[in-house]
C-alpha positions as CSV (number, residue, x, y, z in Angstrom):
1,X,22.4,70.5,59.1
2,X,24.6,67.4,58.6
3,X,26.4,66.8,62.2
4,X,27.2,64.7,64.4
5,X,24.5,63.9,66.7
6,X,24.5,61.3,69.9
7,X,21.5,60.6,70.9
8,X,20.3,61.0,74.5
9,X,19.6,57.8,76.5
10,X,17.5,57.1,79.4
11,X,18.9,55.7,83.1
12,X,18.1,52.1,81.7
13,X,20.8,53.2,78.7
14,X,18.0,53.2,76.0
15,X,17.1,56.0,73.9
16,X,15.0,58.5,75.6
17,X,11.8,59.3,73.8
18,X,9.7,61.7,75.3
19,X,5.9,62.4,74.1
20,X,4.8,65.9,72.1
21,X,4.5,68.4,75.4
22,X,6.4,66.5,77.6
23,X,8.6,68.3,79.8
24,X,11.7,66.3,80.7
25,X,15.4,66.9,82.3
26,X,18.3,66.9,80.1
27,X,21.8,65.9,81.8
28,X,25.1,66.3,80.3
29,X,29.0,66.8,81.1
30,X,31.5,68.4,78.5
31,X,34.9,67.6,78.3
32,X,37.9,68.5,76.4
33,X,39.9,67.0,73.8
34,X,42.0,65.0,75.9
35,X,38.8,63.4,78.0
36,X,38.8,66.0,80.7
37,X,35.6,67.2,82.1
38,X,34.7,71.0,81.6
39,X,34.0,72.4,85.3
40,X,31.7,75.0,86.1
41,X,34.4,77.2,87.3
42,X,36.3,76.9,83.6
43,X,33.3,77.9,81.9
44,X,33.1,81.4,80.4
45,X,30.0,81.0,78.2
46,X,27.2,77.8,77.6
47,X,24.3,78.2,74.7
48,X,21.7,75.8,73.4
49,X,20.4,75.9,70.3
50,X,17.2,73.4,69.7
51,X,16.0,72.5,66.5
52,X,13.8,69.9,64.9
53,X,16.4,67.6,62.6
54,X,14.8,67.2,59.3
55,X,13.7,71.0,58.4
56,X,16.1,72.6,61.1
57,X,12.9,74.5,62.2
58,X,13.7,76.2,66.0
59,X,12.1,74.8,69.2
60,X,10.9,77.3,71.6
61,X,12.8,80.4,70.9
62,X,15.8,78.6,71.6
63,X,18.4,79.6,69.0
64,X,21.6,80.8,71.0
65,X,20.5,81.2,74.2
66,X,22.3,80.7,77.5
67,X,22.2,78.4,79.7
68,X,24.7,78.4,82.0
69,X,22.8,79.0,85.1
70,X,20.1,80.6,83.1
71,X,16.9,79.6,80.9
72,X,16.2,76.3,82.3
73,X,20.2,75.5,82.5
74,X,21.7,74.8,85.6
75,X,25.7,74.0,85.9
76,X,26.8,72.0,89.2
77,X,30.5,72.7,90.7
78,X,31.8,69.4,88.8
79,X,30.6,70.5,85.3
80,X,27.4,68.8,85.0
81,X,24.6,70.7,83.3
82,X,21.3,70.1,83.5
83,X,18.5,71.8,81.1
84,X,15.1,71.5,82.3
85,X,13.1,71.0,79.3
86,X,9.2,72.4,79.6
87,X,6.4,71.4,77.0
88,X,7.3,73.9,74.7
89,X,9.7,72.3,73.6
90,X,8.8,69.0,72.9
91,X,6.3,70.2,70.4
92,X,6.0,68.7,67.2
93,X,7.9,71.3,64.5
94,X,7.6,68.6,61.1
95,X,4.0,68.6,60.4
96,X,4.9,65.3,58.3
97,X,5.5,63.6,61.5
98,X,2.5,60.7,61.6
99,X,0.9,59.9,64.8
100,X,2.6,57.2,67.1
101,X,6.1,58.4,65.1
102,X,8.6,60.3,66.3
103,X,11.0,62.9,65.0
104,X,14.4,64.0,66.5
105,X,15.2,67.6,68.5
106,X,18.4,68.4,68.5
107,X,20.5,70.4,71.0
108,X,23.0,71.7,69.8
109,X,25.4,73.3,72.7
110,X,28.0,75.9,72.4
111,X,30.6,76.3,74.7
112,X,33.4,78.3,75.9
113,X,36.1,78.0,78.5
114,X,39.6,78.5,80.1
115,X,42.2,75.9,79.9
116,X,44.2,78.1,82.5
117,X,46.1,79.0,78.9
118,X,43.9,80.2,76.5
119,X,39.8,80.1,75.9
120,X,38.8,77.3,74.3
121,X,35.3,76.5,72.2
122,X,33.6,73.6,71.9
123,X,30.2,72.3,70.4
124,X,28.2,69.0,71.0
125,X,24.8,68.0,69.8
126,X,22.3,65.6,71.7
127,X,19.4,64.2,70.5
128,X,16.0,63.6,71.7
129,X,13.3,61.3,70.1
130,X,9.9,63.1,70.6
131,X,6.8,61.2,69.7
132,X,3.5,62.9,68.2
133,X,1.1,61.5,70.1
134,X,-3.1,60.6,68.7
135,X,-5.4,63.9,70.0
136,X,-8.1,62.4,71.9
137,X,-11.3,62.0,70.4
């Protein structure tokens, strides 16, 4: 699956890496074409499908699934989504991943919404470095 991907970053504007079971928070904003930010209110649909990047393998059941105000998605008045990620799915899904490395999750969001004209579509994908951690011994 060859797309364009930007990857997450943290509050310190690095990328975010989390570790294998890790649950994290995952905040993002939509906008359209001409820069303007999606609000909740425009919305008509919101689905995230996660996948590992390399074999395309699904995370967690997620392939498709809403989010908007559903499934660990949460969208505030102004447009701002957040997706609360659980360990599930921050698993490791390449078992060539080495210990200590990382591979990359992608979210890949589908949208829909009003532009007080016509409805509208839209798709972004996000990144997220997760890092297979040593098992203890």
């Amino acid at each position: 699956m060859s797309a364009v991907i930007q990857m997450l970053r943290d509050s310190k504007n690095a990328p975010a890496v989390v570790q294998s079971g890790e649950s994290c928070n995952v905040v993002v904003t939509f906008q359209d074409l001409t820069g303007v930010t999606i609000v909740k209110a425009s919305l008509i649909t919101l689905t995230v499908t996660q996948f590992e990047q390399k074999t395309a393998a699904i995370i967690n059941s997620r392939n498709n699934q809403s989010i908007l105000d559903a499934n660990g998605g949460s969208v505030a008045n102004d447009g701002t989504l957040t997706l609360r990620l659980q360990p599930l799915d921050s698993v490791i899904a390449n078992t060539t991943t080495n210990v200590e490395n990382s591979e990359v999750h992608v979210l890949r969001f589908d949208f829909t919404w009003s532009d007080g004209v016509s409805t509208r579509t839209g798709r972004e994908n996000r990144g997220l470095s997760v890092e297979r951690q040593a098992a203890p011994t």
